[in-house]
VEXMI-12463 format. One record per residue (C-alpha): x negated, y, z. Coordinates in nm, 2 decimals, always signed. Layout:
# VEXMI-12463
X	Y	Z
X	Y	Z
...
//
This chain:
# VEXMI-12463
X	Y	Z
+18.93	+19.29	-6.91
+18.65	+19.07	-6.97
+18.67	+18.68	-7.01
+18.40	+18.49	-6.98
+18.42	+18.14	-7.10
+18.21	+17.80	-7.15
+18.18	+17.81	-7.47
+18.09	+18.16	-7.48
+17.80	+18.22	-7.24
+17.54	+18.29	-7.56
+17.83	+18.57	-7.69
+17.78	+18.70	-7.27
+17.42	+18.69	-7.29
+17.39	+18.92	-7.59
+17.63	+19.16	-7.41
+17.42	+19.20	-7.16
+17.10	+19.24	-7.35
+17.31	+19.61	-7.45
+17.19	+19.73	-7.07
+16.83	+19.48	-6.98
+16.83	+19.26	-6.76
+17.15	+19.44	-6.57
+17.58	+19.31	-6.58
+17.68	+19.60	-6.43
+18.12	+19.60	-6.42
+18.25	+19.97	-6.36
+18.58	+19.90	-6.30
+18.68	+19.64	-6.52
+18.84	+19.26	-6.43
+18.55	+19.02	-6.52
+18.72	+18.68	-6.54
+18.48	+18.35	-6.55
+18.69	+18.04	-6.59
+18.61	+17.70	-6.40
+18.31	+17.59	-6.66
+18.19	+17.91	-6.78
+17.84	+18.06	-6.71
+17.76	+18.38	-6.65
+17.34	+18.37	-6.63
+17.19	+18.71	-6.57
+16.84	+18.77	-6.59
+16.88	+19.07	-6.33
+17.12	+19.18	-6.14
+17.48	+19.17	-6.12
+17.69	+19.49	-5.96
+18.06	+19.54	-5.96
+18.20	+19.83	-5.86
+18.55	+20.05	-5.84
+18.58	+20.32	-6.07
+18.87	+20.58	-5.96
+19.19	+20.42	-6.00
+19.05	+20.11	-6.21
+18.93	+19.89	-5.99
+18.64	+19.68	-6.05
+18.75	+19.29	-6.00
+18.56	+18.95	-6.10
+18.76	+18.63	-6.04
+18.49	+18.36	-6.06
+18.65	+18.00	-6.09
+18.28	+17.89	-6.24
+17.90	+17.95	-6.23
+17.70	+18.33	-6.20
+17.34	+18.30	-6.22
+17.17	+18.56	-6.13
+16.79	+18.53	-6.14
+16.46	+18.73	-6.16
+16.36	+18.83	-6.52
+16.07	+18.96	-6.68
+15.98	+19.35	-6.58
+16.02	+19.36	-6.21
+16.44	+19.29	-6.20
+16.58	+19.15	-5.93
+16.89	+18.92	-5.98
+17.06	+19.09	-5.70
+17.44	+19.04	-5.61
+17.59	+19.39	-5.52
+17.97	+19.46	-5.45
+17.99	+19.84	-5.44
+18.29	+20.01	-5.24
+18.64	+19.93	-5.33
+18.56	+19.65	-5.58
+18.66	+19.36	-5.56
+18.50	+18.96	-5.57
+18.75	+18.65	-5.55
+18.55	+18.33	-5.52
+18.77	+18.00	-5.58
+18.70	+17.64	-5.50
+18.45	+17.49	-5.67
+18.25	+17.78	-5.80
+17.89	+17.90	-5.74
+17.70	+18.19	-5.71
+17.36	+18.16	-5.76
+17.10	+18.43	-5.68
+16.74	+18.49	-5.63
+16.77	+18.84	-5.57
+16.95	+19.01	-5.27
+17.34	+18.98	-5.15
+17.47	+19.33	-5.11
+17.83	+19.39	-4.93
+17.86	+19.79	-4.91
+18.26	+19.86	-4.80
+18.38	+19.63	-5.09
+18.57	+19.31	-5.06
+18.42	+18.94	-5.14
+18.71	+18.72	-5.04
+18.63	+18.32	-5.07
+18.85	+18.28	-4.71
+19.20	+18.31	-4.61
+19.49	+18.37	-4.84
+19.46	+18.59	-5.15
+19.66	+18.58	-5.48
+19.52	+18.77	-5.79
+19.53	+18.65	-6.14
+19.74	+18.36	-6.07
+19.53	+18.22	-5.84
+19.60	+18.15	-5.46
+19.30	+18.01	-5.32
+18.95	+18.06	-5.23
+18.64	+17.90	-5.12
+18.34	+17.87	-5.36
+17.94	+17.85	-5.25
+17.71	+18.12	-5.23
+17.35	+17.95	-5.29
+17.05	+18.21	-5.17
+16.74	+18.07	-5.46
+16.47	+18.29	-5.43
+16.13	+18.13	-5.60
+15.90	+18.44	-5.47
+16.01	+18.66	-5.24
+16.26	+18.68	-4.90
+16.64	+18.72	-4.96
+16.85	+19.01	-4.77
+17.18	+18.94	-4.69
+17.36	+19.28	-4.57
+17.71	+19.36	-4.50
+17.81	+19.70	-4.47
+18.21	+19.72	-4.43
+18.26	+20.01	-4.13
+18.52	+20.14	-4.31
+18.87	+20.08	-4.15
+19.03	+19.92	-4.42
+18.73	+19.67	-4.45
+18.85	+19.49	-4.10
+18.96	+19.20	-4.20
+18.72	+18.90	-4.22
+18.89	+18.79	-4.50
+18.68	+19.04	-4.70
+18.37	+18.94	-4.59
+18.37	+18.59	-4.48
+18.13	+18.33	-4.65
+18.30	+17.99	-4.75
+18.02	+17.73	-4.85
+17.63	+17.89	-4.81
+17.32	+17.70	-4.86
+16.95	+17.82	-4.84
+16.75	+17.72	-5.07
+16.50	+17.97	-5.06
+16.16	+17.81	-5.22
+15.90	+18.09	-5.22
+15.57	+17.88	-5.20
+15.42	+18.07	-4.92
+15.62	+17.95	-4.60
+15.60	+18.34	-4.39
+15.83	+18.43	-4.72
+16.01	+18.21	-4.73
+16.33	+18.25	-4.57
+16.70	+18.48	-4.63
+16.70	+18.82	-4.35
+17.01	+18.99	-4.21
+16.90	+19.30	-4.33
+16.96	+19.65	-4.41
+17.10	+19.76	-4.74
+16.87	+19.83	-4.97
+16.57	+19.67	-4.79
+16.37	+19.44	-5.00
+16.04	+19.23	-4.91
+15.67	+19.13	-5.06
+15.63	+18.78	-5.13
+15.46	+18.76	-4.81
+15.71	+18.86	-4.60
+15.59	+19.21	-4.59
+15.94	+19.48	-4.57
+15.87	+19.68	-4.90
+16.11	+19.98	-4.90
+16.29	+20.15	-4.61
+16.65	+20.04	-4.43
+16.91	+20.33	-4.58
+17.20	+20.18	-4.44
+17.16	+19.88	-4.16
+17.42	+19.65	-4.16
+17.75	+19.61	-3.92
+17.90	+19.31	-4.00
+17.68	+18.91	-3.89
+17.69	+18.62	-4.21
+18.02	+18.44	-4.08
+18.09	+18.09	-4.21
+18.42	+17.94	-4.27
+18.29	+17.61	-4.41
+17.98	+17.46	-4.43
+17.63	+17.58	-4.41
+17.33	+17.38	-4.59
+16.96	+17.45	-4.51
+16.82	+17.29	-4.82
+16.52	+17.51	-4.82
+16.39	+17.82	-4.58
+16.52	+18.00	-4.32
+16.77	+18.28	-4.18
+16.60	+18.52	-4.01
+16.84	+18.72	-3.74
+16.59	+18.93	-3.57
+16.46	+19.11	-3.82
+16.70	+19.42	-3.76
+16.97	+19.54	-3.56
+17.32	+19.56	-3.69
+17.48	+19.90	-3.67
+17.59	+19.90	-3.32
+17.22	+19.80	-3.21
+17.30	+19.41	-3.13
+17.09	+19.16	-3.34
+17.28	+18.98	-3.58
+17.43	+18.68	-3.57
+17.51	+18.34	-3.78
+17.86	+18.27	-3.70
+17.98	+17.88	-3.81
+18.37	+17.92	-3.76
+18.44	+17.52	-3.89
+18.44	+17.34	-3.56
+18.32	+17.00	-3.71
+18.02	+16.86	-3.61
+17.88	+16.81	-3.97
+17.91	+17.16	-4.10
+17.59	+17.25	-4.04
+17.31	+17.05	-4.21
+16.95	+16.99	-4.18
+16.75	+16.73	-4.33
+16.59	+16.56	-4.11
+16.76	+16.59	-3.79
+16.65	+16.52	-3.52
+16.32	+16.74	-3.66
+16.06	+16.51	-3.71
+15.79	+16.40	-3.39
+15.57	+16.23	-3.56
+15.20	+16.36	-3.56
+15.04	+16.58	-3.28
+15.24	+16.75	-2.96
+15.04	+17.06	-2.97
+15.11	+17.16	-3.38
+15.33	+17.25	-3.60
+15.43	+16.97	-3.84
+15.51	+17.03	-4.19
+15.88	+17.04	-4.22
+15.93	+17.22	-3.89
+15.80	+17.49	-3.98
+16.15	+17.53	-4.25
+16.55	+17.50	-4.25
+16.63	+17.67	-3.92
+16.73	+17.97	-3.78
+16.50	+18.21	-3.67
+16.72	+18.39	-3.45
+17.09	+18.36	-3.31
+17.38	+18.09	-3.41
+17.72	+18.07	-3.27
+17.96	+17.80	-3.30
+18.31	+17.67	-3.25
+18.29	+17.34	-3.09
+18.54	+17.11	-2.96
+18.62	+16.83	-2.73
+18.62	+16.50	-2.90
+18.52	+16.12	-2.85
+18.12	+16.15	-2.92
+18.17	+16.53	-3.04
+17.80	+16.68	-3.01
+17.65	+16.97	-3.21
+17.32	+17.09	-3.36
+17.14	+17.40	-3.31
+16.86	+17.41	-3.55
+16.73	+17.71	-3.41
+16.38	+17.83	-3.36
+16.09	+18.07	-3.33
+15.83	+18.25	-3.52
+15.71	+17.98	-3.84
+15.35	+18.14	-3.91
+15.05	+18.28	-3.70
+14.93	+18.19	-3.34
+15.26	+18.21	-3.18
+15.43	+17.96	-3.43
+15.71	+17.73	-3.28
+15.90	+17.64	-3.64
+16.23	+17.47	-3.57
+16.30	+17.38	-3.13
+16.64	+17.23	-3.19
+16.87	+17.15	-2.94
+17.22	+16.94	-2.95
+17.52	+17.07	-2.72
+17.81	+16.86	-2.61
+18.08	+17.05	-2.48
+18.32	+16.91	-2.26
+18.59	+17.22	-2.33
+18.63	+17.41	-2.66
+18.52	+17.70	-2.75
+18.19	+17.88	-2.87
+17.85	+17.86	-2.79
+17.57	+18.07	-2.89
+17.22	+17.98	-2.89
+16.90	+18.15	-2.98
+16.53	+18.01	-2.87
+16.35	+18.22	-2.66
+15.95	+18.18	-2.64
+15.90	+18.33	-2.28
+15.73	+18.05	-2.05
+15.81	+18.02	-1.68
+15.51	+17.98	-1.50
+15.44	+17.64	-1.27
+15.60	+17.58	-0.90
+15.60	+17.37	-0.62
+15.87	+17.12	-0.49
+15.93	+16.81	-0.34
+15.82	+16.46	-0.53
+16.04	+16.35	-0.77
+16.31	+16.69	-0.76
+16.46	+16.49	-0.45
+16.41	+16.70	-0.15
+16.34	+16.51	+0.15
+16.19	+16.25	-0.02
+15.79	+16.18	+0.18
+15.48	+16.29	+0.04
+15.40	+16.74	-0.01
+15.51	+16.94	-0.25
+15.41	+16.83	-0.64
+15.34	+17.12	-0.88
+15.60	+17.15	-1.18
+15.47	+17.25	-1.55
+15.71	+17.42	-1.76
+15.63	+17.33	-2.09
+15.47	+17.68	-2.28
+15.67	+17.60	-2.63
+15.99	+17.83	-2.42
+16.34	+17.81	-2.35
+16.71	+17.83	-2.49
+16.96	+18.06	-2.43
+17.28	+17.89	-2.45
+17.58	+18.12	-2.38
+17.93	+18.02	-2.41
+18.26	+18.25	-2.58
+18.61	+18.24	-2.57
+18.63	+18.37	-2.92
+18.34	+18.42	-3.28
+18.41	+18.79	-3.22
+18.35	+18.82	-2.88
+18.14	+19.04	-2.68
+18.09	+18.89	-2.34
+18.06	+18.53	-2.25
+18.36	+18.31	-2.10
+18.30	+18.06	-1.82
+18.43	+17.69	-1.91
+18.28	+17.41	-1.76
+18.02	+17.19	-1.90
+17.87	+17.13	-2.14
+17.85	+16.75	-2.11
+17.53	+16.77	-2.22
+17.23	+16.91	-2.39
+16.95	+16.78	-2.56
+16.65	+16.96	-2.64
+16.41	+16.88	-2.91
+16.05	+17.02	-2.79
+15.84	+17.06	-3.12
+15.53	+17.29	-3.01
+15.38	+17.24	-2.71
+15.00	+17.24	-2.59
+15.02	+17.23	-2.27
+15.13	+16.86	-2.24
+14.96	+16.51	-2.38
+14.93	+16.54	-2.70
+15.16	+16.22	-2.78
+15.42	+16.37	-2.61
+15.46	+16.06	-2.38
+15.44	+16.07	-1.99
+15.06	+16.02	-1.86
+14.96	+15.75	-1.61
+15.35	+15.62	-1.59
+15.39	+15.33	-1.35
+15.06	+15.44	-1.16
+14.99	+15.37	-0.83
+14.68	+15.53	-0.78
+14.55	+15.89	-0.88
+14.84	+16.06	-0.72
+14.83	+16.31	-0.45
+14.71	+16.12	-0.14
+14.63	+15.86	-0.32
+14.87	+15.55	-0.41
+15.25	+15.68	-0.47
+15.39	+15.69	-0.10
+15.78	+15.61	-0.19
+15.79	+15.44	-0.50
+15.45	+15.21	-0.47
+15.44	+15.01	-0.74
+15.76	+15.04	-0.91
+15.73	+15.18	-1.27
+15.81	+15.61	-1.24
+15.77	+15.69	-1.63
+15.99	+16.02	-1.69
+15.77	+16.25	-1.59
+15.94	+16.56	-1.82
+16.28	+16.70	-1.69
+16.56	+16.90	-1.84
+16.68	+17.19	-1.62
+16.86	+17.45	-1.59
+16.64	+17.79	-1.46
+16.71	+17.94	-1.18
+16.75	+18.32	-1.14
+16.59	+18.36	-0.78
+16.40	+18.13	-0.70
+16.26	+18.11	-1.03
+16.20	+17.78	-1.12
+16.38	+17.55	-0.85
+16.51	+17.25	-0.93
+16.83	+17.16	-0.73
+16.92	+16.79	-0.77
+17.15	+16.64	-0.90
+17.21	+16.89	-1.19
+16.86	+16.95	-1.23
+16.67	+16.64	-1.20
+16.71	+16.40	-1.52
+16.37	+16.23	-1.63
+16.27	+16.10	-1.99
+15.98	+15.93	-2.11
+15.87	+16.11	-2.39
+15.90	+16.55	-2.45
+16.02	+16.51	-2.80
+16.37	+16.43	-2.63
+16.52	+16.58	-2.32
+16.83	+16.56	-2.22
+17.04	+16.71	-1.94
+17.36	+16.61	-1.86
+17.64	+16.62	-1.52
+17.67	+17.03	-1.57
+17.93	+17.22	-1.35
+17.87	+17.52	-1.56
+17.67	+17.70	-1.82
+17.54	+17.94	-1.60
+17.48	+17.67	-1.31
+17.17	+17.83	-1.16
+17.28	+18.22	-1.24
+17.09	+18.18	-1.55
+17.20	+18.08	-1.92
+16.85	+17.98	-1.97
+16.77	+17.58	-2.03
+16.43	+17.45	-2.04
+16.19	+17.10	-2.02
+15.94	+17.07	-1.69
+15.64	+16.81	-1.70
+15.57	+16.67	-1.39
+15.26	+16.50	-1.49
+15.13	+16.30	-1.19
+15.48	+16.30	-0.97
+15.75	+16.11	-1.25
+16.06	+16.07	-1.16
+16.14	+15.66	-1.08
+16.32	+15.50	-1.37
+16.55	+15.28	-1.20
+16.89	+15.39	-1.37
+17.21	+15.33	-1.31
+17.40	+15.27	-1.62
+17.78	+15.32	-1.59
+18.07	+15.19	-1.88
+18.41	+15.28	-1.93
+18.64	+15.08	-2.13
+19.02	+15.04	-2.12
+19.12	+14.74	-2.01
+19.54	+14.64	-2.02
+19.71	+14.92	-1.76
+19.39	+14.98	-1.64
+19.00	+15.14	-1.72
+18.75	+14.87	-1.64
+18.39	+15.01	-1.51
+18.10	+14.86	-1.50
+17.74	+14.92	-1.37
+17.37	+14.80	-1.37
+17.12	+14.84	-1.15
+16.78	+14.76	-1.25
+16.64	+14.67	-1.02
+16.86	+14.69	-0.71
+16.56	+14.82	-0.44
+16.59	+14.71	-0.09
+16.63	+15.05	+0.02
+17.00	+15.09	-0.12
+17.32	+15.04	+0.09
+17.58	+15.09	-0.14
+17.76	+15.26	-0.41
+18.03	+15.52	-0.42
+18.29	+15.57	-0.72
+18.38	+15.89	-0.84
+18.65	+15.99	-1.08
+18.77	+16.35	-1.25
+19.03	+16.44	-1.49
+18.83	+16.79	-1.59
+18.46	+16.68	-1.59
+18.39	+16.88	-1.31
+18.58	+16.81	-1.00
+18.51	+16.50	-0.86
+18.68	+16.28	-0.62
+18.58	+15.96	-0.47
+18.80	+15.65	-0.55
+18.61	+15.35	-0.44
+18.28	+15.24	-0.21
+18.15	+14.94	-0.30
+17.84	+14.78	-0.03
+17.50	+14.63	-0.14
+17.54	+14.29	-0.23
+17.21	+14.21	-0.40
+17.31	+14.23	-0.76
+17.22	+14.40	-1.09
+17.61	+14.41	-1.23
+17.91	+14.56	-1.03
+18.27	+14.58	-1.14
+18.56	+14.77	-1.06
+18.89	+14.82	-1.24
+19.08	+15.17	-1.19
+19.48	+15.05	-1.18
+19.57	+15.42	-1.09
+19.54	+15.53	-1.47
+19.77	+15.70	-1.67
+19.79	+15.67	-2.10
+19.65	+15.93	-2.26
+19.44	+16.11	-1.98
+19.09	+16.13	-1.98
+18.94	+16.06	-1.73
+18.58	+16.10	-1.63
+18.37	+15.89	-1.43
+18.00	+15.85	-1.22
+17.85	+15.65	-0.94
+17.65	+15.76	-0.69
+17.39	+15.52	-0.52
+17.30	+15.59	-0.14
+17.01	+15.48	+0.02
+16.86	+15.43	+0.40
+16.64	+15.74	+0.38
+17.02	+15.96	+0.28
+16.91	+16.02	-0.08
+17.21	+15.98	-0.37
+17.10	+15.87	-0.70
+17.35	+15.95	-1.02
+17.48	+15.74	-1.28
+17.56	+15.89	-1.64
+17.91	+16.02	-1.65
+18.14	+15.86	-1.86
+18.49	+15.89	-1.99
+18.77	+15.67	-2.14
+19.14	+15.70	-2.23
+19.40	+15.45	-2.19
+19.60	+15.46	-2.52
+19.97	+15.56	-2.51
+20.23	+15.28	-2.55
+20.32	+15.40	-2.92
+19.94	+15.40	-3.02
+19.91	+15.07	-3.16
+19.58	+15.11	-3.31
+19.29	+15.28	-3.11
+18.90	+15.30	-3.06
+18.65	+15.38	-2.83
+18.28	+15.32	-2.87
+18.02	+15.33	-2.58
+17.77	+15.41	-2.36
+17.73	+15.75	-2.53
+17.52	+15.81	-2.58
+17.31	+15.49	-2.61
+16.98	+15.35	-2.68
+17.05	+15.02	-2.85
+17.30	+14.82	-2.69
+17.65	+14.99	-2.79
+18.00	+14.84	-2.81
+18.32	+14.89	-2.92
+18.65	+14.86	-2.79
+18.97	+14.85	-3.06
+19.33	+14.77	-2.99
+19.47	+14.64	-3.34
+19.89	+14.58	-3.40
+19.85	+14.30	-3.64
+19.58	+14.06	-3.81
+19.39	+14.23	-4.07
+19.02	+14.35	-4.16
+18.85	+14.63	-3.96
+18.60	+14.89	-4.11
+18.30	+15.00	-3.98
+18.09	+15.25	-4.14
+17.81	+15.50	-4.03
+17.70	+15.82	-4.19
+17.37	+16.04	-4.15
+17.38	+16.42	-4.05
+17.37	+16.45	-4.41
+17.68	+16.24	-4.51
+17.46	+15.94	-4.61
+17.58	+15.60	-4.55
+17.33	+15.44	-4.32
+17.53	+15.11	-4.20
+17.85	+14.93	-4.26
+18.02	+14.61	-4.15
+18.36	+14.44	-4.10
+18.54	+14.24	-3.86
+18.88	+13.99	-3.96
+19.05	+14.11	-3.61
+19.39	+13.91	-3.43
+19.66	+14.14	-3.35
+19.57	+14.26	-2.97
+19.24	+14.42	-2.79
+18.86	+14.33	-2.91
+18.56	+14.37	-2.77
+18.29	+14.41	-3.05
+17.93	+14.40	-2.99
+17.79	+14.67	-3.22
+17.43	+14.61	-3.07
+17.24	+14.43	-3.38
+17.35	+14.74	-3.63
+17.30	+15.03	-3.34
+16.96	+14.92	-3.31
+16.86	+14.94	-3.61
+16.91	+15.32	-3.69
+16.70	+15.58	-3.55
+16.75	+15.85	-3.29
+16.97	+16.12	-3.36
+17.37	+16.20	-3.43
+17.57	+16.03	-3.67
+17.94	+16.01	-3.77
+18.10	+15.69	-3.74
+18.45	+15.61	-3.94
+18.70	+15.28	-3.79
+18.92	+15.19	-4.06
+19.22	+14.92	-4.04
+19.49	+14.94	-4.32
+19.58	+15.27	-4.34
+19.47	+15.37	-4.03
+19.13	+15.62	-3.99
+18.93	+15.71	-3.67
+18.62	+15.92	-3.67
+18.40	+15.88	-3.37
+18.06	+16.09	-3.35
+17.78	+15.84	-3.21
+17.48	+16.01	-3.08
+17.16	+15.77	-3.01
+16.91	+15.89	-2.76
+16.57	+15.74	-2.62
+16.64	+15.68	-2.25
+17.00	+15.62	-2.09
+17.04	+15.99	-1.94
//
């Protein structure tokens, strides 16, 4: 048994000096308390010798770094030995992470030397040169994740030249040039994706997925099991969109995944989660970071990879709206690709489930020359120019969201079926598709943006709210401006998201605001909500969809913030048992506080006008916390650019 302690990391040091640059444990226990140091220049390898089996319990910090003749500070757990991470500690290479059939427990439940649990952060610090993560556990005994799950990982890769900068899913022994380059031959290719049981911090670099195939001859995988929102981080997010449409900005072209991520989401209030994924971050064909935000309105886990193929243009109807006047308008896909967005009942699964939604998706467009370099919608509101001449339908009336989310189609390629695949913005940084049936609406899991350039979608919205309101859900929505061609509005309601049934019809009657309040509620059901506007030509324009939740009769304190998302106007609506002070804070992707406020509330329901603090922070998904006494909520708040 070795003990390593804080005060004793010099008395380590000179141990190590007996074999340069190298801690090599054959079948030993190597203890390092919570304090101590370990800090190898080189690399570190336990492994099982016979019936002494090679064991390091680290409840501190293990630093192992390149050092002068050409080591590596490399991180290998040979077969049968044995690694127990516990909370709080680190292990820091810049070398390689090495798995091959031995066990590195930091999840689950696993006593040794009087310890019981695990966790600890595995930080991937490479100054010159990729990192290869690999994995090899085939053997029978090696099943259980347990043995092989991360806990806490953060990149932080900070090789100077960006092509190597970045940590691969690799094969065992495989190790790269400071350029990228693969420097010696795969012996063993890996079998086993980097699962994540906590959190996962791109601080620096990237996780390339596609640089091998695992053993079975699937691409690898990053595999987030913690189902909140915030476990993975990337700073900024949104990526920035600032600068030209048709480059790559500096800072996209870092902290993504170049590849595939899967992830457990979940129905909540606001719940939405980020894919920092993305393509090739070097070379003509760079892309860098294409996020995209998924909202699932059922739980369960969704994978998404970006895909660079480009669909080529089409012909359809003005404004996705077939029957509309006018002939056919050509539709650009925009040539920065497409996401592949797959749902799973399970992280382990093999072939995709089929629940409905998601809610929505947002896609974040970062590359793209084939589009106005602003990335804003050319000759919005025109009435000349067009095809034919002045717009036909929409004359003068403003028609500024000219680039449309969709789902592809698998024959014919490229159709856009309204409703589900006509949703307009005003700028291509920010798309957003919402009112999904399924993930695979179209026969395709493929989701990508359309510019319509000179045949915009009209941007008179309906904007629909859902509040509770006594026994009942109050809605409410605008019309801006009501056109003379409308007759009326229909009222839809759902208790799934997906199966809709009309509850109300409501006639023109020249206003911007309508009301109705649904009596026919039940406490704690949610239920979902969209208007549809008819016109004297037989089109139907959608609202958002919304949702709200009477709370039960024992629920004395409860919250619910909307629109979501929303642009700048938001509100909340709180139901509070007794006088007393309510808590309002906001935090970033990153944890950051960004805003805070309170309210001295009467017992009873509130309505509280969030509007002069929502405006004020930028686009993007935050966490917002509603405190009162003792009482927490956590509602996720996402802020978008255009109602839809």
């Amino acid at each position: 048994m070795v003990s390593v302690k804080s005060y004793s990391a010099c008395f380590c040091i000179a141990l190590l000096w007996a074999q340069p640059d190298l801690f090599f444990n054959q079948g030993a226990l190597v203890y390092v308390q919570a304090g101590a140091l370990v800090y190898v220049q080189g690399g570190m390898q336990t492994n099982d010798n016979g019936a002494n089996q090679g064991v390091l319990e680290n409840l501190g910090e293990i630093r192992c770094v390149d050092g002068a003749g050409g080591y590596r500070g490399h991180f290998k757990i040979g077969e049968g030995a044995e690694v127990n991470s516990r909370p709080n500690s680190w292990i820091y290479l810049q070398g390689n992470y090495h798995n091959i059939r031995g066990h590195h427990r930091s999840t689950g439940t696993f006593a040794a030397n009087g310890n019981t649990t695990l966790g600890g952060t595995v930080e991937f610090n490479g100054p010159n040169r990729p990192q290869v993560v690999s994995i090899y556990v085939s053997n029978a005994t090696q099943s259980n994740p347990q043995n092989w799950t991360f806990y806490d990982v953060r990149i932080n890769n900070t090789n100077n030249d960006i092509a190597g900068r970045f940590v691969a899913l690799d094969c065992e022994q495989a190790d790269y040039n400071s350029n990228g380059t693969l420097a010696t031959a795969c012996i063993d290719p890996p079998d086993r994706d980097m699962w994540v049981a906590n959190t996962l911090t791109l601080q620096s670099g990237r996780i390339h997925t596609f640089t091998t195939s695992l053993s079975n001859g699937t691409y690898a995988e990053v595999r987030m099991l913690n189902n909140d929102p915030l476990a993975i981080s990337r700073s900024p997010w949104p990526p920035n969109s600032t600068g030209g449409f048709n480059v790559l900005l500096a800072g996209n072209d870092d902290r993504y995944i170049y590849g595939i991520l899967r992830r457990n989401v979940v129905v909540g209030v606001g719940n939405a989660y980020n894919f920092p994924v993305g393509g090739v971050p070097t070379g003509t064909n760079a892309r860098g970071i294409q996020g995209i935000v998924v909202a699932p309105s059922a739980s369960h886990y969704v994978r998404v990879q970006f895909d660079p193929t480009v669909q080529g243009p089409f012909n359809q109807s003005p404004y996705c709206r077939p029957g509309d006047p006018g002939p056919n308008r050509q539709y650009n896909p925009l040539n920065n690709g497409r996401w592949e967005i797959m749902p799973f009942p399970a992280v382990d699964a093999t072939a995709p489930s089929n629940p409905s939604g998601p809610s929505s998706v947002t896609m974040y467009n970062r590359v793209v020359s084939n589009a106005p370099t602003t990335g804003d919608c050319p000759n919005a509101g025109a009435t000349s120019g067009l095809p034919g001449g002045s717009d036909p339908y929409w004359n003068n009336y403003p028609t500024n969201l000219c680039f449309v989310g969709y789902n592809q189609r698998s024959a014919p390629a490229g159709i856009l079926t309204p409703p589900n695949n006509c949703e307009g913005s005003s700028t291509g940084w920010t798309v957003q598709r919402t009112n999904f049936s399924a993930y695979n609406l179209n026969g395709t899991y493929y989701y990508a943006t359309v510019i319509t350039h000179n045949a915009p979608l009209p941007s008179d919205e309906i904007r629909l709210t859902a509040i509770p309101s006594g026994s009942s859900i109050a809605l409410t929505w605008e019309v801006t401006p009501e056109r003379e061609y409308v007759l009326g509005y229909e009222l839809y309601r759902s208790t799934d998201g997906l199966n809709f049934s009309r509850i109300a019809q409501v006639d023109k009657q020249g206003r911007t605001t309508y009301h109705h309040q649904d009596v026919y509620v039940q406490p704690l059901t949610r239920y979902f909500y969209r208007v549809e506007q008819h016109d004297a030509l037989g089109n139907i324009r959608y609202s958002n969809t919304v949702e709200a939740i009477l709370p039960g009769a024992g629920e004395a304190f409860s919250v619910q913030l909307y629109p979501q998302p929303f642009v700048n106007e938001g509100f909340l609506q709180v139901n509070v048992p007794s006088s007393g002070l309510l808590g309002f804070q906001v935090y970033d992707a990153a944890g950051k506080l960004v805003l805070k406020s309170e309210y001295n509330l009467t017992a009873g329901s509130h309505h509280i006008d969030l509007s002069p603090l929502l405006s004020r922070v930028a686009i993007g998904n935050y966490n917002a916390v509603v405190t009162f006494g003792n009482e927490v909520r956590s509602i996720r708040l996402i802020k978008s650019d255009h109602m839809h």
